[in-house]
N, C-alpha and C positions, 0 to 999 in steps of 0.2 A: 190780366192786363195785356194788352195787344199793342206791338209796337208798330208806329205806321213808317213804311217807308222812306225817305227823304231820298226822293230822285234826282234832285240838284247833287245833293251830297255822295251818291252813289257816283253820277254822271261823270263829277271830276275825280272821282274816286278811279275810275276805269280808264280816265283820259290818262292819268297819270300812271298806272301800273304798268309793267315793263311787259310786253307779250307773250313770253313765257308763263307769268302768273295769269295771264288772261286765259292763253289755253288749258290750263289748269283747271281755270273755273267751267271754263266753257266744258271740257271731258268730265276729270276724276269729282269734282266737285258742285258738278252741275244737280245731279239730284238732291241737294239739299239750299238750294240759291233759290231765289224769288225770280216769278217768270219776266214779270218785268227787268229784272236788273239783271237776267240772260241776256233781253233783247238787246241793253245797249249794251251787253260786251260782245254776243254777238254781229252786233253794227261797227263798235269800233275795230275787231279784228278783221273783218269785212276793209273798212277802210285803210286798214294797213295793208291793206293787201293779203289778207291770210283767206285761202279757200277751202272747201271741204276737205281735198287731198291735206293741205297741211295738218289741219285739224285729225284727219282719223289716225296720221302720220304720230301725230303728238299721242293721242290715246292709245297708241299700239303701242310706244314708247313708254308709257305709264302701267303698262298692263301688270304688271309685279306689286301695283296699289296694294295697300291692307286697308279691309273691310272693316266695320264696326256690325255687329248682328246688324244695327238695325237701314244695313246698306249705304249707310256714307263712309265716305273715304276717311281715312285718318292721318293728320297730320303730323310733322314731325314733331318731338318736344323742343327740337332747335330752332325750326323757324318756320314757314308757312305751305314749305313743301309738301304734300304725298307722301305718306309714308310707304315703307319698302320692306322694312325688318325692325324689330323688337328685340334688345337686348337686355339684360340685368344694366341696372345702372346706380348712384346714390342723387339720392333728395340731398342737395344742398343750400345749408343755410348761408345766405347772403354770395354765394355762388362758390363757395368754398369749405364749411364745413358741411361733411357727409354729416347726415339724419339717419338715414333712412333710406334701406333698397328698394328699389321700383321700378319695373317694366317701364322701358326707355323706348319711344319710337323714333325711327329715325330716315330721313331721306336719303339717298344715293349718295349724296354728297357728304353729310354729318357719318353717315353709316362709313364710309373710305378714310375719316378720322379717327376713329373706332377701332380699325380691324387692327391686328399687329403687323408691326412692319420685320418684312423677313430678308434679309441678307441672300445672295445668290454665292455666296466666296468667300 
């Protein structure tokens, strides 16, 4: 079963995404997107004003991504960022009983909630 596009549904999909998740898509996430739903994110960053320089700026920033073997980037288990680092973590049920441990991926941001916080004094 092949799922067809919906380019209206993508369109306002892009209009609305904040441009940070656009550059995202546009670098770390890009080999695994549809070339059409490239072109309008690339048209709508275009229209923000975002240029190459921005864009390799962003990708240079991202370069710490984790890989999947089969070359797409991987996301966080907390939300829709680029993953950065893998921890031990527990499967919880209903967001609060641990299950089960499991390789935890996590963005820059989820990963600095994570680390321990260390006292100077």
């Amino acid at each position: 079963m092949v799922l067809e596009l919906n380019m209206e549904r993508v369109r306002q999909n892009v209009q609305r995404a904040d441009t940070e998740d656009l550059l995202d898509r546009a670098t770390v996430y890009r080999d695994g997107m549809e070339p059409a739903a490239l072109e309008l994110i690339d048209a709508e960053l275009r229209a923000r004003g975002i240029g190459d320089a921005e864009i390799a700026a962003h990708r240079e920033r991202r370069a710490g991504t984790l890989f999947a073997p089969d070359g797409l980037a991987l996301k966080c288990t907390e939300c829709a960022r680029p993953a950065v680092a893998q921890r031990w973590g527990w499967q919880r049920l209903w967001g609060k009983i641990p299950i089960f441990p499991r390789r935890m991926r996590y963005c820059e941001e989820h990963l600095a909630l994570r680390r321990p916080v260390t006292s100077s004094g």
